[in-house]
KOLDOMAR-364020 format. One record per residue (C-alpha): residue number from 1; x, y, z. Coordinates in steps of 0.2 Angstrom, whole numbers. Layout:
  nr  east north    up
 NUM     X     Y     Z
...
END
This chain:
  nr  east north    up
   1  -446   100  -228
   2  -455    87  -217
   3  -445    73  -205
   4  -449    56  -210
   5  -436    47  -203
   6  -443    34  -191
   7  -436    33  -175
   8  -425    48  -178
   9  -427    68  -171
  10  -417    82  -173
  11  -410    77  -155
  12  -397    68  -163
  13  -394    84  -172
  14  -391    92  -158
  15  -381    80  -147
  16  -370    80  -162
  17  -368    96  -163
  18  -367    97  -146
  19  -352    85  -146
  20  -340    97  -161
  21  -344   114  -152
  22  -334   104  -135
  23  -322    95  -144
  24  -318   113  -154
  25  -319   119  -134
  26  -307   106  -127
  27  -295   109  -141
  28  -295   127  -138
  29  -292   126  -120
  30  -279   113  -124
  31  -267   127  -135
  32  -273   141  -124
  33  -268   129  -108
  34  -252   123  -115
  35  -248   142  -122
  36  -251   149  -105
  37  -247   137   -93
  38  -234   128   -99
  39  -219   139  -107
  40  -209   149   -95
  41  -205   170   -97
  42  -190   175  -104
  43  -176   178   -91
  44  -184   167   -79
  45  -173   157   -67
  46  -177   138   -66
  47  -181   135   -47
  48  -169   128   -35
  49  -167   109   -32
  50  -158   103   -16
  51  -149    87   -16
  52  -161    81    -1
  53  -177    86   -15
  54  -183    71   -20
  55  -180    71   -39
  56  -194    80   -52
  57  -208    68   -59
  58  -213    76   -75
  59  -231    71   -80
  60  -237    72   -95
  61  -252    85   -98
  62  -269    80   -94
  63  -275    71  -109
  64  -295    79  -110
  65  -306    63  -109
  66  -312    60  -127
  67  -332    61  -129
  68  -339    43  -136
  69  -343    44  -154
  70  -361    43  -161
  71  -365    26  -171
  72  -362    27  -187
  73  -381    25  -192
  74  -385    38  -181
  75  -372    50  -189
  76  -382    45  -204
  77  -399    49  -198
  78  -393    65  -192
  79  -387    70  -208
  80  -404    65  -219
  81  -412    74  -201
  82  -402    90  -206
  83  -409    92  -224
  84  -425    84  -220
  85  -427   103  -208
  86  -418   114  -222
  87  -401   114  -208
  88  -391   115  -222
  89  -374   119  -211
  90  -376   104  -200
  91  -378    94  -214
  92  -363   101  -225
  93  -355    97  -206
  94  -360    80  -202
  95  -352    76  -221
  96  -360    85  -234
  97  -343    93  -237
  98  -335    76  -237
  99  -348    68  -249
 100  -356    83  -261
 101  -341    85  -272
 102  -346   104  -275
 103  -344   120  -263
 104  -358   123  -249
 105  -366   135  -259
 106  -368   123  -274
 107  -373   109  -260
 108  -388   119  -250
 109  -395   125  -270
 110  -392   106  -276
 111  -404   100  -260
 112  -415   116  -260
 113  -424   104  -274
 114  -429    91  -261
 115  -444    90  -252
 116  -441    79  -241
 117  -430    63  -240
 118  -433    46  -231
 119  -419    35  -227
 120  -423    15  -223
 121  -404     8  -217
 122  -403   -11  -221
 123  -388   -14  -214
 124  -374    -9  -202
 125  -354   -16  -203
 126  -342    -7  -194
 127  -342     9  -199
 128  -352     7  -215
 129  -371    12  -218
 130  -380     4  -229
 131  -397    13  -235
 132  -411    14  -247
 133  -417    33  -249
 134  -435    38  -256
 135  -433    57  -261
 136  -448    65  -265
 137  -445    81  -272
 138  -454    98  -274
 139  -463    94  -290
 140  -469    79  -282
 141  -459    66  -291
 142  -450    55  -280
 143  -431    46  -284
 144  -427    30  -277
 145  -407    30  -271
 146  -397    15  -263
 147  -380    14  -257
 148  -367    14  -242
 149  -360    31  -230
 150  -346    27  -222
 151  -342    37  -207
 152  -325    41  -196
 153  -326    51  -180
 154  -346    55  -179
 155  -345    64  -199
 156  -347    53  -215
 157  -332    52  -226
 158  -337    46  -240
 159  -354    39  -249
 160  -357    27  -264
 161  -374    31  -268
 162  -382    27  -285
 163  -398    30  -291
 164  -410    15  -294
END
């Protein structure tokens, strides 16, 4: 499939990937850290306070700083990005799983049909995409698509597309 996505590269791809292989990272670390670190061995005697200590402060765990969330038309353009190069998981990621309404292996044949796909975003509100898609697909023929994405936490969570 070709990339006709203006002002879009599989860069945003890849920072969004980027940003789920550290926040799976950060929250593995987390349950290893607290696990590890935090729960105290059988039989093991609390340690001594004097009444001159000064009293115990607990502090709650570091909280891991949160990564900033891509724009919503970029999560967008990330997914059409993923078809467009035949990255079928990043796409099933970014919301295809969300959106498809059918198993991934249903999802990658159902898009296998597509040559390529170009996304035109007319609007932006909060959290909602609105776009006109141009699929042309491997016979040639092209469908005309428009609709909204709507996207939570860097992946789209639901779509109302409709065929035009």
């Amino acid at each position: 499939m070709m990339t006709e996505l203006p002002g879009s590269d599989t860069s945003v791809v890849r920072t969004l990937r980027r940003t789920l292989v550290r926040a799976a990272v950060v929250v593995a670390l987390t349950g290893a850290g607290a696990l590890f670190g935090v729960v105290q061995p059988a039989g093991a005697a609390a340690p001594a306070v004097t009444a001159t200590a000064p009293a115990a402060v607990a502090h709650p765990a570091a909280v891991p700083a949160q990564q900033p969330q891509p724009a919503p038309v970029d999560v967008v353009k990330a997914y059409f990005a993923a078809m467009n190069h035949d990255e079928f998981e990043a796409a099933w990621a970014l919301g295809g799983k969300n959106t498809s309404g059918q198993p991934y292996d249903s999802f990658v044949t159902a898009n296998q049909g597509t040559d390529h796909d170009i996304v035109s975003v007319g609007s932006v509100v909060g959290n909602k995409v609105t776009v006109t898609l141009d699929l042309t697909l491997i016979d040639g023929s092209h469908q005309r698509f428009t609709g909204t994405y709507t996207v939570q936490d860097g992946v789209i969570v639901t779509a109302d597309v409709r065929r035009v």
